[in-house]
C-alpha positions as CSV (number, residue, x, y, z in Angstrom):
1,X,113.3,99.2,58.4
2,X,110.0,100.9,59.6
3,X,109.9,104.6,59.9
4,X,109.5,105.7,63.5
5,X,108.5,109.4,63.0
6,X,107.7,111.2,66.4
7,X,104.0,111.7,66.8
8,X,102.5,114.9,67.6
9,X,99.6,114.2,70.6
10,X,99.0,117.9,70.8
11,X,97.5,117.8,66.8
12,X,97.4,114.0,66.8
13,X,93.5,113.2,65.1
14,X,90.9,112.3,67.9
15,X,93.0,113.9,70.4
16,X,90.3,115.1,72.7
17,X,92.1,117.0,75.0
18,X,89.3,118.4,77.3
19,X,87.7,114.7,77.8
20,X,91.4,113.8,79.2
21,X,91.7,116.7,81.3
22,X,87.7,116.3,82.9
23,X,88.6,112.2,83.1
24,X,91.9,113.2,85.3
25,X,90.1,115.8,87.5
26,X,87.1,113.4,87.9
27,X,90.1,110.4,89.3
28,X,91.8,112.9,91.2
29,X,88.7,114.4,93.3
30,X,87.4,110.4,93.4
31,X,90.8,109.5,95.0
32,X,91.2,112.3,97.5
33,X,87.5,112.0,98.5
34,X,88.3,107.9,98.9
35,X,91.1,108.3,101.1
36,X,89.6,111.0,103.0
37,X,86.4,108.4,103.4
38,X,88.7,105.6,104.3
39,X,90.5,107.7,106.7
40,X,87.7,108.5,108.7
41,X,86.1,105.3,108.4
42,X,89.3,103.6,110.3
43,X,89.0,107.0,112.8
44,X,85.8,106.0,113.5
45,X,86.3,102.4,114.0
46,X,89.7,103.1,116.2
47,X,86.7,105.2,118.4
48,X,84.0,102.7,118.8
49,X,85.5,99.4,118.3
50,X,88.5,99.7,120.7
C-alpha cells in the first residue's frame, strides 16, 4: 500500500505564501470592483433605456 503521510503546506518546498496571499487580494478587489461596474452599468441602462 502507498504511504499517505499528511503534507505540511505551511513548510511544504516552493510554498510561496505571500504570491498566494497578493494573487487572492488582487481576485478579491477585481471581483468587488466587477460587480460594482456591472451594477451601475445595469443602473444606468434601467435610466436611459427605459
Amino acid at each position: 500500500m502507498a504511504e499517505h503521510a499528511t503534507t505540511e503546506y505551511a513548510i511544504a518546498d516552493g510554498n510561496d505564501y505571500a504570491e498566494h496571499e497578493s494573487t487572492y487580494v488582487l481576485f478579491t478587489a477585481l471581483t468587488k470592483w466587477g460587480a460594482i461596474a456591472v451594477a451601475v452599468l445595469l443602473t444606468l441602462m434601467w435610466i436611459f433605456l427605459l
